[in-house]
Phi, psi and omega in degrees: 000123175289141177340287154310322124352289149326289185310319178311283193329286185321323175250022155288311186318299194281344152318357193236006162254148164297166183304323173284342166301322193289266168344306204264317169305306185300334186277318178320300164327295170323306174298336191252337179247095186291313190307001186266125165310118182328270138028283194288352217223334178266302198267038154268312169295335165291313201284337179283352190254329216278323214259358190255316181306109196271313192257139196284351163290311183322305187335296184293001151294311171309328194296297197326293196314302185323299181316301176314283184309309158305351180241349171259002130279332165314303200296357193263307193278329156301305188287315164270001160263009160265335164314302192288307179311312154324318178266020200289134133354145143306318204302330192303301149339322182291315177333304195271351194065006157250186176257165175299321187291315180315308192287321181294318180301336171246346150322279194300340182284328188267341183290356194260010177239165212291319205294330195288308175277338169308320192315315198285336175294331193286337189278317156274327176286000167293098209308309209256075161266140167302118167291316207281344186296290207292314186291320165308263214299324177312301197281273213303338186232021176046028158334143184291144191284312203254328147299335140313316193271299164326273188293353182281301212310312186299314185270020177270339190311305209271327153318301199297321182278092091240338159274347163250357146322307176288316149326308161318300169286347193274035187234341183287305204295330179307247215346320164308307175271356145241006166305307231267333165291338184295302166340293213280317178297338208257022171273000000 
């Protein structure tokens, strides 16, 4: 079975939720399974908004949704590495030459300054940053929970509004571009 294939099946299953049920599984699903592309699965749910969404303030409330849906799979790859980090042997830690205590000691040190959460916002709102890379060490080394959440949700807004913003938008800009080739042939 071919990619597309997959993809037909997949938003046929899902035709049958509104568009924000849509949105909030595909970002999650996207976000929880890294091979699949950011890009193509958001800015499928933008060309999908562009054919359902009568009033056009609506998008950001998808973006809002996207954004969401994507930050409750971080917090899901945050929780089990925080989970995991609890249940390590000591001996794992004698390995490494630290302690258990050592890694929450330092856990408290990077949550406590202003520069720690930019860092993680700017780490998420950048498109090809690894997410689950970033939630797994935050969940392992105990970043503040609500300052975690706060800055992944925020910095999740901007990737997800520039692939379904482009999704949206993008049957205008083909249709443009392919005015302006005819134009250029027509030289």
């Amino acid at each position: 079975m071919h990619i597309t294939d997959i993809a037909t099946n997949v938003f046929h299953y899902l035709s049958v939720f509104p568009l924000p049920i849509i949105t909030l599984i595909l970002a999650f699903g996207e976000d929880l399974i890294a091979p699949i592309p950011s890009p193509v699965v958001l800015g499928a749910v933008g060309l999908l908004a562009r054919t359902e969404i009568q009033n056009p303030i609506s998008i950001y409330l998808i973006i809002i949704i996207a954004a969401a849906g994507k930050t409750l799979s971080a917090i899901f790859f945050y929780t089990l590495a925080d989970r995991f980090e609890d249940r390590l042997p000591r001996s794992f830690y004698k390995k490494f030459g630290v302690s258990h205590e050592k890694i929450e000691q330092f856990g408290e040190k990077i949550s406590r300054g202003r520069w720690d959460d930019i860092t993680l916002f700017v780490m998420r709102a950048i498109p090809s940053f690894p997410s689950a890379t970033v939630s797994v060490a935050a969940g392992f080394f105990k970043t503040n929970y609500k300052t975690y959440v706060l800055a992944t949700f925020l910095g999740y807004l901007i990737p997800s509004a520039l692939y379904i913003l482009a999704g949206y938008h993008g049957v205008e800009l083909v249709d443009e571009a392919k005015e302006i080739i005819e134009l250029i042939k027509g030289f």
